[in-house]
C-alpha positions as CSV (number, residue, x, y, z in Angstrom):
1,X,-2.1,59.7,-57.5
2,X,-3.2,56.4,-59.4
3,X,-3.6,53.2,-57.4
4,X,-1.5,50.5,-58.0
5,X,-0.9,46.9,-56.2
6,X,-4.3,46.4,-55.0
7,X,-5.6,49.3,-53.2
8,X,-1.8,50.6,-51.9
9,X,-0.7,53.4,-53.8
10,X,2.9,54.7,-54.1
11,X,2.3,57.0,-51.0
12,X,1.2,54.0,-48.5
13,X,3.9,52.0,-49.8
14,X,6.8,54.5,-49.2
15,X,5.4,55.0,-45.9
16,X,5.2,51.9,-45.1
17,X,8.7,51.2,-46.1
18,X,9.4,54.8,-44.1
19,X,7.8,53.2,-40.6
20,X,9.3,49.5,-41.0
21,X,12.8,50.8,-41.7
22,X,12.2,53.2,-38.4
23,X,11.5,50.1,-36.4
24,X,14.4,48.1,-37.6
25,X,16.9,50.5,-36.7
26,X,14.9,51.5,-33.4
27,X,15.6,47.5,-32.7
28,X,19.1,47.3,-33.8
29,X,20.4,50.6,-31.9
30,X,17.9,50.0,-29.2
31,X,19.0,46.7,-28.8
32,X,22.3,47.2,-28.9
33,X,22.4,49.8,-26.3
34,X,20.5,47.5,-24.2
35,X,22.6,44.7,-24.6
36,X,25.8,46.6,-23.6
37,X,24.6,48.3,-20.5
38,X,23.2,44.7,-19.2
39,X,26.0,42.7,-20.7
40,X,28.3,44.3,-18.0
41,X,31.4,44.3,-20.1
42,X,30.7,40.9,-22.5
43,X,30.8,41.9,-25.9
44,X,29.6,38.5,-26.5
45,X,26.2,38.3,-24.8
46,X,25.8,42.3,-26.1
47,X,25.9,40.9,-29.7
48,X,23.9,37.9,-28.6
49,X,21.2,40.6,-27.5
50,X,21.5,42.9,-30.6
51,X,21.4,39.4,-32.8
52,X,18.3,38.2,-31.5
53,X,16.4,41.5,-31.2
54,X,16.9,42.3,-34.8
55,X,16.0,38.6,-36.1
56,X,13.1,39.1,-34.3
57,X,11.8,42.5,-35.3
58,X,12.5,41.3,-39.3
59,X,10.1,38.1,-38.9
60,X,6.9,40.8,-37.5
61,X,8.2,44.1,-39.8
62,X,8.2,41.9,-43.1
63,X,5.1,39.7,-42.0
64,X,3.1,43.5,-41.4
65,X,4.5,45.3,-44.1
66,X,4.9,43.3,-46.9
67,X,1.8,43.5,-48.1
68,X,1.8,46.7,-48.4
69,X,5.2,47.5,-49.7
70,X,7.2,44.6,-49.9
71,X,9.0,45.5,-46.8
72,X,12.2,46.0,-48.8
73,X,13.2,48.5,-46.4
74,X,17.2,48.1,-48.0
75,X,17.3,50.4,-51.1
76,X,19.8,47.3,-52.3
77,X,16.7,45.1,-52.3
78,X,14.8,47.9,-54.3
79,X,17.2,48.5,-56.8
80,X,17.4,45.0,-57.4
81,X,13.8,44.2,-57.2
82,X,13.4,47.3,-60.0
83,X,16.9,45.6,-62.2
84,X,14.4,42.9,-62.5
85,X,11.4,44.1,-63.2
86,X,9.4,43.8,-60.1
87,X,8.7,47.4,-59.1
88,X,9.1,50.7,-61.7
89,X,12.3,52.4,-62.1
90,X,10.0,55.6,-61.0
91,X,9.7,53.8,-57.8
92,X,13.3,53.5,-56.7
93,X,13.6,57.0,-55.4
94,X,10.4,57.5,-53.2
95,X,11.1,54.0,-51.7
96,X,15.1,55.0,-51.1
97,X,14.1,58.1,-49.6
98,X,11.3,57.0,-47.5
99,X,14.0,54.3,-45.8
100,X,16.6,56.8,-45.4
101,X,14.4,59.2,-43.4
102,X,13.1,55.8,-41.8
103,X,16.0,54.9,-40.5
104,X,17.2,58.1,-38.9
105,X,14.1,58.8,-37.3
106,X,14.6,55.4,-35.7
107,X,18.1,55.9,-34.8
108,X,17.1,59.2,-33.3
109,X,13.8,57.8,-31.7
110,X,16.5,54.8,-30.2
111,X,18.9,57.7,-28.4
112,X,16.0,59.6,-27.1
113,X,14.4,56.3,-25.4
114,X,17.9,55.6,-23.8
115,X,18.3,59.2,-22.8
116,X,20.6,59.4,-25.1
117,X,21.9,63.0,-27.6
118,X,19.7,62.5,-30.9
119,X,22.8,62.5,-32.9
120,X,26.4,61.2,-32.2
121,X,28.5,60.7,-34.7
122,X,30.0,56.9,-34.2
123,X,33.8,56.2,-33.3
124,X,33.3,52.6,-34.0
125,X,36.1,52.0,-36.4
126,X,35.2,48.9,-39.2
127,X,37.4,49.5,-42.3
128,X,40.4,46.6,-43.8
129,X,39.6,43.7,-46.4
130,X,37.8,41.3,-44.3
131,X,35.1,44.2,-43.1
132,X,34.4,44.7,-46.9
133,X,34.3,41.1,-47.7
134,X,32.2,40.4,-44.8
135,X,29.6,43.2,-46.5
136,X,30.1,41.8,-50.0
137,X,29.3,38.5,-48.6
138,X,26.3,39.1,-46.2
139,X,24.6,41.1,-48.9
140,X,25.0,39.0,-51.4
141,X,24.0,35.9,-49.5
142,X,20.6,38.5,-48.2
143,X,19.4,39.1,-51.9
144,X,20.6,35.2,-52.6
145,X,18.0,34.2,-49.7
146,X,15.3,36.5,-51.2
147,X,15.8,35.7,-54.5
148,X,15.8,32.0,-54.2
149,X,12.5,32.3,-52.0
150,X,10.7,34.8,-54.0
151,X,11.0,31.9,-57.0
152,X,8.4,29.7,-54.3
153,X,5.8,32.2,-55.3
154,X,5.0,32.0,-51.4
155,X,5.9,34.8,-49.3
156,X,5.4,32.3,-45.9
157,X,8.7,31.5,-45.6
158,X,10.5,35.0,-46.9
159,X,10.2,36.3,-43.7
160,X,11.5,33.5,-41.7
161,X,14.4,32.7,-44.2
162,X,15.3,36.3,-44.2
163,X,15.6,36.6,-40.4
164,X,17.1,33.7,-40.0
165,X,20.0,34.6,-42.4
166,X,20.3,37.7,-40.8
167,X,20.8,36.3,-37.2
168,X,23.4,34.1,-38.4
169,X,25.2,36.4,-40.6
170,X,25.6,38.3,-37.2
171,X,28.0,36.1,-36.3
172,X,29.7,34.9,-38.9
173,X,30.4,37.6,-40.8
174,X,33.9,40.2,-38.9
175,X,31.6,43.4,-39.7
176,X,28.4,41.4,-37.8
177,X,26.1,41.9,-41.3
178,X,24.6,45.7,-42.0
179,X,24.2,44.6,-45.8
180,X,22.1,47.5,-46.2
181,X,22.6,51.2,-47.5
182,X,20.5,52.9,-45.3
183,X,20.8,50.6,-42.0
184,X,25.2,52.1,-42.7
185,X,24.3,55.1,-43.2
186,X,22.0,55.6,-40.1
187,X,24.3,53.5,-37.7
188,X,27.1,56.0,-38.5
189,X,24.7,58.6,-36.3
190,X,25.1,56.3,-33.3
191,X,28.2,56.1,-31.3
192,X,26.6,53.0,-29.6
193,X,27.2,49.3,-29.7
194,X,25.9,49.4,-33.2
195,X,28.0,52.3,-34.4
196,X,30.4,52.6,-37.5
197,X,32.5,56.0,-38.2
198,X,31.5,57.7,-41.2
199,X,34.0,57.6,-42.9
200,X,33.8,53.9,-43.0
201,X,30.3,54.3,-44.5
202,X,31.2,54.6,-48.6
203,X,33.1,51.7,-48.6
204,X,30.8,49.7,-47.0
205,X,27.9,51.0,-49.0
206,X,29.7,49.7,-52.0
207,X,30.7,46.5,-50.9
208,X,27.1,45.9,-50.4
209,X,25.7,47.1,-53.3
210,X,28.2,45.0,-55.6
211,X,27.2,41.5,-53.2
212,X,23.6,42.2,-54.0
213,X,23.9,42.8,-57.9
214,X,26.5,39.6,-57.9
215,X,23.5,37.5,-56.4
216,X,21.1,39.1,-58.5
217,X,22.8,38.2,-61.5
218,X,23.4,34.7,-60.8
219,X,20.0,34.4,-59.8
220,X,18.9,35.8,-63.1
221,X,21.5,33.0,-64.4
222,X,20.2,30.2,-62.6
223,X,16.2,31.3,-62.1
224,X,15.6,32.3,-66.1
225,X,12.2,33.3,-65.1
226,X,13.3,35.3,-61.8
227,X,11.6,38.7,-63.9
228,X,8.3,36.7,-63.7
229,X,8.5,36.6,-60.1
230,X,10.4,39.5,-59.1
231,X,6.9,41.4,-58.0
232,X,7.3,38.8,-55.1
233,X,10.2,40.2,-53.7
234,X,10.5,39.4,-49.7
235,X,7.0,40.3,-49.0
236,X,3.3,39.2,-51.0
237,X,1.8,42.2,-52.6
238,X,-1.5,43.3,-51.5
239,X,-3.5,42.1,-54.0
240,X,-2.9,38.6,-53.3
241,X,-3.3,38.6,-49.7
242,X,-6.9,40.0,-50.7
């Protein structure tokens, strides 16, 4: 295989975007179960728990991984990143798949720490209008964030800005902010805190990938030049931290 980005090829990068995904959603169902079973009933300081945890684990997985990979790991981001030229169509797939597998090894590797079954399907109903708004809108506001950051051509902040959004799209968005694919997908495996029922899943997955092409194309509206700095995306690329 050819090397690209510095001295990653496409084989470090998926797996680096395979391992940070498994972390994230080792945080966000660990956390979660955690937060319930010490929250002793108070839904409130569970989410507080699961909130913090997961702004928390994005700051140090995008700060390690990014310059490997990017640390997309939300095949929204990567479609988006590829829409605008800053990562090859070829790309998209072994990236997706790599942060799909991620995620439910880290959803399994969450139950099993907990003593929990490997795989429960989730009961945790989130369907109606405002759920799907509340995707449309956290997604589009993640790939706003990303966007508008990337344009610094400084990837010091991208991490900060992005967890920060994140921990406050917790709680202000009704469906407390998957805006990612893969994160929905793998949740629906949990009937934890974090849980949603499959069958909620497609919708969801929409929603979100409609709020990150809406941002994406008002970015390209408002940033012109976004192509130029696309290769930015969330995390600096390996040849420049060299």
């Amino acid at each position: 295989m050819s090397r690209t980005r510095g001295s990653a090829t496409l084989a470090h990068r998926a797996a680096a975007e395979g391992v940070g995904t498994a972390l994230l959603l080792a945080t966000v169902v660990g956390s979660g179960i955690m937060g319930e079973r010490l929250a002793g009933g108070n839904v409130g300081v569970a989410l507080l728990a699961n909130t913090l945890a997961t702004g928390a684990v994005l700051v140090a997985l995008i700060l390690a991984f990014g310059p490997i990979s990017g640390a997309h790991f939300n095949p929204a981001v990567t479609l988006c990143a590829a829409w605008e030229k800053g990562l090859p169509w070829a790309e998209v797939s072994p990236y997706a798949g790599s942060q799909l597998v991620g995620a439910l090894v880290g959803v399994a590797v969450a139950h099993l720490m907990f003593d929990l079954p490997i795989v429960t399907l989730s009961r945790h109903a989130r369907s109606g209008p405002s759920q799907l708004l509340s995707e449309f809108v956290a997604t589009f506001g993640l790939l706003s964030v990303i966007w508008g950051c990337s344009r610094l051509r400084s990837s010091t902040a991208v991490p900060f800005a992005v967890a920060a959004y994140i921990t406050a799209a917790y709680w202000f968005t009704a469906s407390t902010s998957f805006a990612n694919p893969t994160v929905t997908i793998a949740r629906s495996l949990s009937d934890t805190f974090a849980g949603i029922r499959p069958a909620d899943v497609p919708a969801f997955v929409a929603a979100q990938l409609l709020g990150a092409a809406t941002a994406t194309a008002l970015f390209r509206w408002l940033v012109p030049s976004l192509p130029e700095v696309a290769p930015e995306v969330v995390g600096r690329r390996l040849e420049r931290a060299s």
